[in-house]
C-alpha positions, 0 to 999 in steps of 0.5 A: 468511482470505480472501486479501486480508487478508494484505496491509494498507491504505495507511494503516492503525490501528497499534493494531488494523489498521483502514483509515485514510484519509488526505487530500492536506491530511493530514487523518486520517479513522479507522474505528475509535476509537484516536484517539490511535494512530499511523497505519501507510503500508506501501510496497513499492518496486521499485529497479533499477539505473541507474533505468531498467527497460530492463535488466528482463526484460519478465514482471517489469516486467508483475507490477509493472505489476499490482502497481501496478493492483492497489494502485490497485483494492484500497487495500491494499498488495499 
């Protein structure tokens, strides 16, 4: 299992975990054949407490900041 397999795309296949791309306009373009399966969006939040991250340590804001990158970079959820 390489390591990205742990973390799912953006938006992907409900029935089978296929890539699904999705476009602004919301048109569903599918990798796989499950014409009729719902599309999955798994997201990952980060909450802080008055919506400032001024109170956050500054290694933390930094694994966010890769986190971030790394989504953009991969397509998947990371």
């Amino acid at each position: 299992m390489r390591w990205l397999d742990k973390y799912p795309w953006l938006y992907n296949c409900a029935e089978c975990g296929a890539r699904v791309k999705v476009t602004k306009d919301g048109e569903v373009t599918r990798t796989c054949n499950h014409t009729t399966a719902n599309v999955n969006a798994p997201r990952r939040t980060i909450l802080t407490g008055d919506g400032t991250l001024n109170g956050v340590p500054w290694k933390l804001r930094l694994e966010w900041h890769l986190r971030k990158l790394l989504t953009r970079l991969t397509g998947r959820c990371v």
